[in-house]
N, C-alpha and C positions, 0 to 999 in steps of 0.2 A: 421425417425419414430416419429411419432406423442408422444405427452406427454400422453396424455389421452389413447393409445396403451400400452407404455413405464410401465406406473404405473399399466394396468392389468397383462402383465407380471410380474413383481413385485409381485402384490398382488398375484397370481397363484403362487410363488416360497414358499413365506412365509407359503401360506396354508401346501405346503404337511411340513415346516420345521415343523410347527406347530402340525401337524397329528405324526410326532416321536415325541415333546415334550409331548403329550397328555400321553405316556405312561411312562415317565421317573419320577425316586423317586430323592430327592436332601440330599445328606449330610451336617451334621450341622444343622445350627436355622438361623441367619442372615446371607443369603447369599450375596455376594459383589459382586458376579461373572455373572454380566449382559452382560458381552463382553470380550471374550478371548484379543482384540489388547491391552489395557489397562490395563490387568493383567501385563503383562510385565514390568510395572513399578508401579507395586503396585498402580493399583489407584490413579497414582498422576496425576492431571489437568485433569479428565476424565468430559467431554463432552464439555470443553474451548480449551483442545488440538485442535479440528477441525480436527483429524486425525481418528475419529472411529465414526460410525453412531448412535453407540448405546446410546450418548450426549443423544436421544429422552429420553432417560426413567430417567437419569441422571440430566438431566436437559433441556427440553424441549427446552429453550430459542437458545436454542446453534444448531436448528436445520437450523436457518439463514446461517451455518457458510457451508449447503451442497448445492449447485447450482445441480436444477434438481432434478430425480429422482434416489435413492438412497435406494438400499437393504442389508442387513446384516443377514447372519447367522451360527451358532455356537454352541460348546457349552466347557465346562469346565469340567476335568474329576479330582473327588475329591477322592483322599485315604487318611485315619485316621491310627493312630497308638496311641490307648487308651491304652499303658499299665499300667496295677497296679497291685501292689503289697499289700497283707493283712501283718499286723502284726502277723498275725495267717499262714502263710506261705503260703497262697493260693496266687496264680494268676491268672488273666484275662486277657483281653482284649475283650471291646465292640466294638471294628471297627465291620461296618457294610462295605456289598461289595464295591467296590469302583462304584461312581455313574456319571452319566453324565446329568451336568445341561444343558438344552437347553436355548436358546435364539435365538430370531428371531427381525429383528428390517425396519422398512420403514421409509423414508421420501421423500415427494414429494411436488417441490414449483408452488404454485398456480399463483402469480406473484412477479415482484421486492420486495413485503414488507410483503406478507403472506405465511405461509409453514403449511405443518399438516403430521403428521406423526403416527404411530403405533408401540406397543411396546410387547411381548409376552413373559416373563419370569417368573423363578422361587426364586423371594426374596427371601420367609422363607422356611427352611427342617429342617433334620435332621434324621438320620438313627444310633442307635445303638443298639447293642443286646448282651446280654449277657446270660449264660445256665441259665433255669432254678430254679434250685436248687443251685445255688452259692452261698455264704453265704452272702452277703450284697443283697439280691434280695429284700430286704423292702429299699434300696435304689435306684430299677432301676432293673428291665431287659430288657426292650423294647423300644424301641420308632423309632415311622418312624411317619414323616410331610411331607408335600406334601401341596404348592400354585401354584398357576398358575395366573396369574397377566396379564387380558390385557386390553392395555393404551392407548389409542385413544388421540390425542394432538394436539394441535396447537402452531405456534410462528408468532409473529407478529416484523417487520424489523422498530421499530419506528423513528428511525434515521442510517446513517453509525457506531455510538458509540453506539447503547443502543438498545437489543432486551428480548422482554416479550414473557413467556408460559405458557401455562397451559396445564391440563389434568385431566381425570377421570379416576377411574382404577375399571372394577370388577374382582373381586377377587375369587377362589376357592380356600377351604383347604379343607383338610383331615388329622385325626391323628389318630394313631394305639399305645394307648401306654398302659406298662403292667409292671409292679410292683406289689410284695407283701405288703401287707397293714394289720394294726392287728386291728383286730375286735374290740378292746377298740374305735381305733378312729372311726370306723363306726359309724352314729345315730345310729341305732341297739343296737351294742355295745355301746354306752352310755347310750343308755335307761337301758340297760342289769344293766352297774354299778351304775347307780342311784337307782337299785331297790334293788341289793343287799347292798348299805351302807344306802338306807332309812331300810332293812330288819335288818341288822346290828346293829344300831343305835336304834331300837325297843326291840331288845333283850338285847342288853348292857343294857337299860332302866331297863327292867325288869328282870335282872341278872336273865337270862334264859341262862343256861351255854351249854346246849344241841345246842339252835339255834344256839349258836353263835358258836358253832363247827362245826353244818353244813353249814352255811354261807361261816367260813373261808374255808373249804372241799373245799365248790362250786366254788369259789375265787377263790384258787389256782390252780381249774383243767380247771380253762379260761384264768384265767390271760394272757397266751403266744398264745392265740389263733390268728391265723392268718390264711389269705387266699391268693391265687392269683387271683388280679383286670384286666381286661382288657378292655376298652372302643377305640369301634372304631365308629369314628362321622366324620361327613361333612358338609359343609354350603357354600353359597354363600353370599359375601359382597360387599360395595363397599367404596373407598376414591376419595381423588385426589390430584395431585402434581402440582405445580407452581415453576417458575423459571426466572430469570433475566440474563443477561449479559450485561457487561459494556467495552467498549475497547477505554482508551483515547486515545492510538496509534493506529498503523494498526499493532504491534507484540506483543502487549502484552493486554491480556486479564483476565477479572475477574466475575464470575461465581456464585451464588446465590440460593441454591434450598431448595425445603421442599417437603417431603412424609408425608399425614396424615395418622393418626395412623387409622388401618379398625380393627374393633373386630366383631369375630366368635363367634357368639352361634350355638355350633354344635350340632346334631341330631345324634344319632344311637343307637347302643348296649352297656350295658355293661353285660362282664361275670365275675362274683365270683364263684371259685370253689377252688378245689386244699388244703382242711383243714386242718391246722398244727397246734400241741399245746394243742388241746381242749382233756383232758384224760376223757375217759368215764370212767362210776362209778355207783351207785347208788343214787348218789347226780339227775340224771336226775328226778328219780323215784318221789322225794317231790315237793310240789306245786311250792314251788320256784326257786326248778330247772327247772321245765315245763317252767316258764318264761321266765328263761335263755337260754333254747335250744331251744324256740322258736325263742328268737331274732338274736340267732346266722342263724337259718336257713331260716331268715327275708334276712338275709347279702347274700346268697347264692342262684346260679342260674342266670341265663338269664333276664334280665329284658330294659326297655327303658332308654339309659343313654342320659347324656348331657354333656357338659362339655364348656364353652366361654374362649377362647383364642385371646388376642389380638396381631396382627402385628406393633409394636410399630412403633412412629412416629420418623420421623430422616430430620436432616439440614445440608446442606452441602456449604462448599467454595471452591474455585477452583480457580488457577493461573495459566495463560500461558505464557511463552515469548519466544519469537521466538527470539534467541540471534544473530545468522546470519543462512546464509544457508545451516549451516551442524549442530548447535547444537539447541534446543529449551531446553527448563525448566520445570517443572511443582510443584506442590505444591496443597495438599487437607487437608482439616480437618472438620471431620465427629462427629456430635452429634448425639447418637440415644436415645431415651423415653425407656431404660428399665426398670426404676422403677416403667411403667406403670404394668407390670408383676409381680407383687407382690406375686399372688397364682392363684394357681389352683384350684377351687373346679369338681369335678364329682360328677354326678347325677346318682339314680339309680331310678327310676321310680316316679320322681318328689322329690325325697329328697335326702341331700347330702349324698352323703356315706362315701366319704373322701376329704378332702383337703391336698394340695400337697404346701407348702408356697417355696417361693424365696428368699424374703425377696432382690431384685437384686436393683443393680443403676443405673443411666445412665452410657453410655459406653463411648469413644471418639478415635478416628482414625484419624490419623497424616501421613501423607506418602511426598517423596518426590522422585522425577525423571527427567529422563531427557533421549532424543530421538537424536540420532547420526543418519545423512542422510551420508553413506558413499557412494551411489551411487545413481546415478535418481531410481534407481530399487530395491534397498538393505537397509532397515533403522534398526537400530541397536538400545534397550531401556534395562534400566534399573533402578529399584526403590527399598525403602525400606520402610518400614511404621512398624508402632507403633502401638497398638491397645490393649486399657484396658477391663477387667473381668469383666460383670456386677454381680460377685460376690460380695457381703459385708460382709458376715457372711461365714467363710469358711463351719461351720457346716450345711447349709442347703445344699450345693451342695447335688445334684443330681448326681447318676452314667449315668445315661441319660443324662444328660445334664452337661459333666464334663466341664467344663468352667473352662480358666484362661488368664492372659496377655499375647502377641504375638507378636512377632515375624515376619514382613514378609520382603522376600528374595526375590526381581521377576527380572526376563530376559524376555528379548524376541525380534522379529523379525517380520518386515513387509517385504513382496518381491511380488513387482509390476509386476505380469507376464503378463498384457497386459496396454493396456492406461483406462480401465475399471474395471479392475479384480486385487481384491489384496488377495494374504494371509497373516493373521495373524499368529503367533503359541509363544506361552509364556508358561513357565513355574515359579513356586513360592511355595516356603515352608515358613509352618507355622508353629513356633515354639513357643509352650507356656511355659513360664519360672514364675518363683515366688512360691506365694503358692499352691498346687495341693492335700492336704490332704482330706480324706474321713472320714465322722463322724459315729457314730453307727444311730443314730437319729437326726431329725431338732433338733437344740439348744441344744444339746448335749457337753460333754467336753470331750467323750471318741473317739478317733483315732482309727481308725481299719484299715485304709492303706493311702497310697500314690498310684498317679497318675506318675509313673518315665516318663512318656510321653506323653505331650498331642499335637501333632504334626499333623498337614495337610499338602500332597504334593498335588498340581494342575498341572494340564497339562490342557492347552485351545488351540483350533486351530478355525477361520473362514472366512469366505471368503466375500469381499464385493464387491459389482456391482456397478457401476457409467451407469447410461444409459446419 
C-alpha cells in the first residue's frame, strides 16, 4: 500500500472520530486529557515516551519518533464529585454528567528528516450545575465551556539527536455560564447608587429631613437586589505551539514545548431576569425613585452580551529513559499562564454589566511514571503527579469553578492485538486536598461552606493504527 493511499485512509478514519467530537461537552477548565495511553501514568514523559501518537499535540518535535504513517483515536471519560457543605446546613453538589473528551490524532513521514501531523482536541471545558435557587447561587450555578482545537504541525529530523516543531492551532469556544449577580455591581446599579448618595448628600446639605427619609426608604428597598445573569457566547481564534527534542543516547530522551496563550472575545446573548430583593413601595412613585427603577429595569432582559476569555499559555518538559527491555521511565513538569485570567467582565449591549475577578496564579504539574513491557503484546504503566490551585485568594473562588491542589493516581495498559493495532485503556483519580472553603462574596472574610470533595475519576480507552 502506497503511503499517499495509507494517509487517505487515515485522514478518512479521523474525520468521522472527529464528526462524534463535534458534538461532545468537556469537564473541568484545563483539560490534560489529549490521549488516553499516557493517562495511565499521569502524564509523565508524554510525547518523549515514543509510545503514544498523541506527542503531535504535546509536543510536536517528538513526531520524528513514529516511522510512517500513523493514527490515533479516543477519548477520556471525566466524573466530578463536587460535594459541599454550607455552614447553614444546606448541601450540594455541582457535578455536571459525566463527559467524554474526544481526541483524534495523525502523523505522517514525508521523508528520512520531515513529518506533518494533525491534532483535534478538547484543551479547555468545564461543566458544572447547581439548582437554582441554592443559596450561594451569586457564587455560581452554571457553567459549561466547550473548545475544540485543531493543529496542523510539522517536525523536522535535524540530526539522529535533535528534532524541531511546530504548529498552529485554530480554535473554537463556547461558554454557557449563569450566576446570580446583585444589581449594586451592575453599571445600572451603579449609576442607580451614585444618584441616590449624590440625592443623599443634597439633602443632608440642606437638612431636609423628609428627603433623606425617603432616600434612606428607597436605599433600603434596593439595597439586596439581585437577578439572575446568563450569557451564552462563541468565537473563533487562533495560537500556535513549538517544540524540541534532544536525545544524547538512543534510550533516553528530553522534550521541550510551549502552547501560546489564544483569547476569545466572545459574541452572543445575555439574559437577566429572575428579580430578587427589590421590595415595592411607593418610594417607586417620586422622581427619584423613577430613576431607580428605571435603572434596575436597564439591568433586565435579553440583550447582546460579550464576554473575552482567554486559553492561558503553558511549557512543558519531559524525560524519557528506556532502562532495558522491560522497564522505561518518565518524568514531566508543566507551567501554565493562569494569572493571565485575572477576571471576567460580561457585557450587556456594549456595557459591562458585571465583573467576575480571579484574582488566580500560575499553576504547575510534576508527575512521574514508569511503563513495564511484560510481554511483546502486554505493557503494564503507572504514574503519580502533583498538581497546584490556581487559587490565591481562597475568597474569590468561584462555585463554578471550585479549584484546588491534586492529587493524581493513574494505571493503565497497552495490548498489542495485531503488528499494527494497539489498545490503550487507563484509568486515574483526582484528588483535591488543602484548602476548599467557599466565601459569601469576592474578598469577603465570611465562610459559608466547605468543598468536603473536590475529586475527578477518569477512565480513557483508544486505539492506534501503525500502517
Amino acid at each position: 500500500m502506497s503511503s499517499s493511499t495509507t494517509f487517505k485512509i487515515a485522514a478518512a478514519a479521523f474525520a468521522v472520530a472527529g464528526a462524534f467530537a463535534s458534538t461532545a461537552h468537556a469537564a473541568g477548565f484545563m483539560l490534560t486529557e489529549q490521549t488516553a495511553g499516557s493517562l495511565g501514568r499521569a502524564y509523565a514523559g508524554v510525547g518523549v515516551d515514543g509510545t503514544d501518537v498523541a506527542g503531535v499535540y504535546y509536543n510536536p518535535a517528538t513526531m520524528t519518533l513514529h516511522p510512517g504513517t500513523n493514527i490515533q483515536a479516543g477519548f477520556v471519560g471525566i466524573g466530578l464529585n463536587l460535594d459541599y457543605a454550607g455552614k447553614d446546613g444546606e448541601t450540594a453538589n455541582g457535578r455536571f454528567h459525566p463527559q467524554a473528551i474526544p481526541h483524534g490524532h495523525i502523523t505522517h513521514q514525508i521523508n528520512d528528516s520531515t513529518w506533518v501531523g494533525f491534532s483535534m482536541t478538547v484543551p479547555f471545558g468545564m461543566g458544572t450545575d447547581y439548582d437554582s435557587d441554592w443559596n450561594q447561587s451569586r457564587r455560581g450555578i452554571k457553567a459549561t465551556i466547550l473548545t475544540l482545537d485543531f493543529n496542523p504541525s510539522v517536525a523536522w529530523k535535524v540530526s539522529e539527536k535533535l528534532s524541531i516543531g511546530a504548529g498552529v492551532s485554530l480554535q473554537y469556544a463556547s461558554a454557557d455560564l449563569k450566576m446570580r449577580m446583585n444589581l449594586s455591581d451592575t453599571t445600572p446599579g451603579q449609576q442607580a447608587n451614585s444618584a441616590l448618595n449624590n440625592a443623599l448628600a443634597e439633602a443632608i446639605k440642606n437638612q431636609d429631613a423628609a428627603a433623606i427619609k425617603q432616600i434612606q426608604e428607597i436605599g433600603n428597598a434596593v439595597k439586596d437586589g439581585s437577578a439572575q445573569s446568563e450569557i451564552d457566547a462563541d468565537s473563533w481564534a487562533w495560537g500556535w505551539n513549538i517544540g524540541v527534542m534532544w536525545s544524547p543516547v538512543q534510550n533516553f530522551r528530553v522534550g521541550l514545548s510551549y502552547r501560546s496563550e489564544i483569547t476569545h472575545d466572545a459574541d452572543g446573548d445575555l439574559k437577566v431576569n429572575g428579580l430578587q430583593g427589590v421590595v415595592p413601595g411607593n418610594w417607586q412613585e417620586s422622581a427619584l425613585g423613577s430613576i431607580i427603577s428605571g435603572a434596575i429595569s436597564q439591568s433586565l432582559g435579553t440583550m447582546d452580551g460579550a464576554a473575552t476569555v482567554s486559553a492561558p499559555a503553558w511549557a512543558m518538559a519531559s524525560v524519557a529513559w528506556d532502562v532495558n527491555d522491560l522497564l522505561s521511565l518518565y518524568a514531566s513538569f508543566r507551567w501554565t499562564d493562569w494569572s493571565s485570567f485575572d477576571k471576567l467582565d460580561i457585557e450587556g449591549n456594549g456595557t459591562t454589566m458585571a465583573t467576575v475577578t480571579n484574582k488566580w496564579k500560575d499553576t504547575y504539574l510534576g508527575s512521574l511514571g514508569a511503563d513495564l513491557r511484560l510481554t511483546d503484546w502486554w505493557t503494564l504503566r503507572g504514574g503519580i503527579a502533583y498538581e497546584s490551585s490556581p487559587i490565591s485568594d481562597p475568597s474569590y473562588r468561584t462555585a463554578i469553578i471550585p479549584d484546588a491542589d491534586r492529587w493524581w493516581f493513574a494505571v493503565g495498559s497497552s495490548f498489542k492485538l495485531t503488528d499494527q493495532l494497539i489498545w490503550d485503556v487507563s484509568f486515574a483519580h483526582l484528588h483535591g486536598v488543602h484548602e476548599r472553603n467557599l466565601y459569601a462574596a469576592e474578598g469577603s472574610n465570611e465562610k459559608v461552606g466547605r468543598f468536603r470533595k473536590l475529586d475527578a475519576y477518569l477512565l480513557g480507552t483508544q486505539l492506534q493504527y501503525r500502517f
